[in-house]
C-alpha positions as CSV (number, residue, x, y, z in Angstrom):
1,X,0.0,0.0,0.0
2,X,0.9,3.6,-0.2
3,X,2.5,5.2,2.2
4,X,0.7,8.5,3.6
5,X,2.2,11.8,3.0
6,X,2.9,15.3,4.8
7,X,4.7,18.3,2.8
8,X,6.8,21.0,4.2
9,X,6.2,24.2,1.7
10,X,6.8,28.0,2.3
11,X,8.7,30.9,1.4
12,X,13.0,31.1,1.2
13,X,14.2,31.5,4.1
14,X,11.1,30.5,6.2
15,X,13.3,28.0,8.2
16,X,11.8,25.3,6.0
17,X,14.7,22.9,6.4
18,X,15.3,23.7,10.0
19,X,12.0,23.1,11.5
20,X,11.8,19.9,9.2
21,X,15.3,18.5,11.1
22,X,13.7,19.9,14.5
23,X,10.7,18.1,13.9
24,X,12.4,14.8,12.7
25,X,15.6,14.7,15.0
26,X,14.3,11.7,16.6
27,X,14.3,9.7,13.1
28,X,17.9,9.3,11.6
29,X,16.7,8.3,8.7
30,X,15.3,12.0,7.7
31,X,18.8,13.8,7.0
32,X,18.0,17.5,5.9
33,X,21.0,19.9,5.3
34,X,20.5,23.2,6.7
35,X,22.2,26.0,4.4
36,X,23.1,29.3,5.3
37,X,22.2,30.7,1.9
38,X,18.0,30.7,1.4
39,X,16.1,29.0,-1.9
40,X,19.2,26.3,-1.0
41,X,16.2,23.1,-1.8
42,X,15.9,23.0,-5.8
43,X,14.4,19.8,-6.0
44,X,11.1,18.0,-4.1
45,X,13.2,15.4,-1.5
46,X,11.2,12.3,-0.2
47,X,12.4,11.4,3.6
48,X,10.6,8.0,4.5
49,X,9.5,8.4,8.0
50,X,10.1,4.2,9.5
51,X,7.5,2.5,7.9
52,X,5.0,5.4,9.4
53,X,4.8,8.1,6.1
54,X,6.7,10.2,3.5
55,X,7.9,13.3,4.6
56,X,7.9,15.5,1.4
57,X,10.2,18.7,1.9
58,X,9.4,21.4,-1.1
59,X,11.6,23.4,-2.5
60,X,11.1,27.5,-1.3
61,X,9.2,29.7,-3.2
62,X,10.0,33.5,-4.0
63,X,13.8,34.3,-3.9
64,X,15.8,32.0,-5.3
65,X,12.8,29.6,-6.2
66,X,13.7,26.7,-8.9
67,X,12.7,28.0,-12.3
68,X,10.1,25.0,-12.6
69,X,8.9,25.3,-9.4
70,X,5.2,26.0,-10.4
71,X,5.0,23.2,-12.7
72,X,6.7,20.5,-10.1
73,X,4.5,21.7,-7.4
74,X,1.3,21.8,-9.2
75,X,1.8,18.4,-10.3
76,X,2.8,17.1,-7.4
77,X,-0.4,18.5,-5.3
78,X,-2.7,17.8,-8.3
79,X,-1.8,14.0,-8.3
80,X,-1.1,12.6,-5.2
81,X,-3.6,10.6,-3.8
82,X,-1.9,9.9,-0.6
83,X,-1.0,13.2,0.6
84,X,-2.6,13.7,3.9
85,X,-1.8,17.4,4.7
86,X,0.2,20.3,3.4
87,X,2.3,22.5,6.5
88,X,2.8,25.7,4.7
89,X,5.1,27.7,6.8
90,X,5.2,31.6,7.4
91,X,7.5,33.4,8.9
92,X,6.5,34.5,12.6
93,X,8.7,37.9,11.9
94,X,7.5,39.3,8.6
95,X,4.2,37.4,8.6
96,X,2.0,36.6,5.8
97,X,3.6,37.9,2.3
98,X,2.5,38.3,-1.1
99,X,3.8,35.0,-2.2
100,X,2.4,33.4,0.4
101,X,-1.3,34.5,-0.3
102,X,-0.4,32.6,-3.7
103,X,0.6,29.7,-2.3
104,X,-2.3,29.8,-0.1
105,X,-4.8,30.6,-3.9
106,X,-3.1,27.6,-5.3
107,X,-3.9,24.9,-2.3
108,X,-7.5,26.3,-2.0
109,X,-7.8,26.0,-5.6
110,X,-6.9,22.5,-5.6
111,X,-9.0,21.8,-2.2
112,X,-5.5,20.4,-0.6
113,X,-6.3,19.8,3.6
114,X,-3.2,22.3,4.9
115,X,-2.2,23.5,7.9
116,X,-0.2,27.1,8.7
117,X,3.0,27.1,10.9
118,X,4.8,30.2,11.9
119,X,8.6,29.7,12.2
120,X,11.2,32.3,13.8
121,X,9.0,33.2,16.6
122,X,12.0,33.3,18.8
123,X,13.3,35.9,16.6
124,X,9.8,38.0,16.8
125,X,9.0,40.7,19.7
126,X,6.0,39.9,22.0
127,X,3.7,42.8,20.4
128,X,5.0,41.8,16.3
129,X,3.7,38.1,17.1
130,X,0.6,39.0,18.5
131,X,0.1,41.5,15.8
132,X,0.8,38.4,12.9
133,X,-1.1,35.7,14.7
134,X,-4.1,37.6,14.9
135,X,-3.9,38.7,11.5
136,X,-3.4,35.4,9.8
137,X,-6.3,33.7,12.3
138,X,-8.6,36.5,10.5
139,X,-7.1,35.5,7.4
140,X,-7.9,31.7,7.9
141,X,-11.8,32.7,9.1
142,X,-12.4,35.1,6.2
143,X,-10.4,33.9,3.5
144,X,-9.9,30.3,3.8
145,X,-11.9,26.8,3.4
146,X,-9.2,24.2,3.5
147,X,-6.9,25.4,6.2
148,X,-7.1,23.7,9.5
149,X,-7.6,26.3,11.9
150,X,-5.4,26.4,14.2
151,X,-2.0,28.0,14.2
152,X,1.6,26.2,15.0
153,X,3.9,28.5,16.4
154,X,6.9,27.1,16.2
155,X,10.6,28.0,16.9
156,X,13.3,25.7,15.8
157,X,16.2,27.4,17.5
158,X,14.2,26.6,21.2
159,X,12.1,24.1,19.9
160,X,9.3,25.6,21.2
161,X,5.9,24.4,19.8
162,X,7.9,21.7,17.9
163,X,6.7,18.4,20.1
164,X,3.0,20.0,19.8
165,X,3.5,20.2,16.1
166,X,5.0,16.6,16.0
167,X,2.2,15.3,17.7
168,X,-0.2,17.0,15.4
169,X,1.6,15.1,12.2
170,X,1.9,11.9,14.1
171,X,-2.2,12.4,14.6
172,X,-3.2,13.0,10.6
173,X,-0.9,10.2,9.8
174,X,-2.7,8.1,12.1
175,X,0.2,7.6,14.1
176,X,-1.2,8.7,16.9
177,X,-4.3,7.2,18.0
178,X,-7.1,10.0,19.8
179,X,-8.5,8.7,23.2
180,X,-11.6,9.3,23.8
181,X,-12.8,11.2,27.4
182,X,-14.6,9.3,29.5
């Protein structure tokens, strides 16, 4: 059978490949490079997770973007089957951006489940966060269908938020079972 999969996708320089080692330090077998210089991912890399799911880390979008990014990524979210949800990550400092609001267009358009994550909080004042968070949860009520409604905030320097957000992909890859209240 087909293994399920989760995709990484956001802007260079979001801390794409960051959070994703964060996130995955506990399974060797996902090895991501960290670069110092952003757009660094050209291609869409495939990171078997055990024999849990496919961890699919997308290459950035904006600066430095691959010149067929469009094409690979449409494909790519246009055809798989087995792709359980979509983390698209902003950053926490500059929030939302114009490409971003594209990328967001393009997984509404193909009604692709996703989830936001803001990255960098560390590096964000108090006030700046607050300002962002409450600005993309408007976004999300307003101008979104297929977003899932809450907000990661995540920080892969600290790793805060980034057992939370583990948790979260273990649970929509049915790696984590829910327990009912009794």
């Amino acid at each position: 059978p087909l293994l399920l999969q989760v995709c990484f996708i956001g802007r260079s320089n979001v801390g794409k490949s960051s959070l994703i080692r964060a996130l995955f330090s506990l399974s060797p077998e996902v090895e991501v490079r960290v670069s110092k210089t952003p757009g660094h991912t050209k291609k869409m890399n495939f990171f078997k997770v055990g024999k849990y799911f496919t961890l699919v880390d997308m290459p950035g979008y904006g600066y430095r973007a691959p010149q067929d990014f469009v094409e690979m990524v449409e494909a790519y979210l246009q055809e798989r089957c087995n792709l359980k949800r979509t983390f698209l990550l902003v950053d926490g400092v500059v929030g939302l951006q114009k490409t971003d609001h594209i990328a967001v267009e393009m997984l509404e358009e193909f009604g692709i489940p996703y989830v936001m994550v803001l990255t960098k909080i560390d590096r964000a004042s108090r006030g700046l966060l607050l300002k962002n968070v409450l600005e993309i949860q408007e976004f999300v009520k307003e101008k979104t269908q297929g977003c899932f409604p809450q907000l990661f905030l995540v920080s892969s320097l600290e790793f805060s938020g980034v057992h939370l957000l583990r948790c979260f992909v273990a649970h929509v890859t049915g790696n984590l079972p829910t327990v009912e209240a009794s």
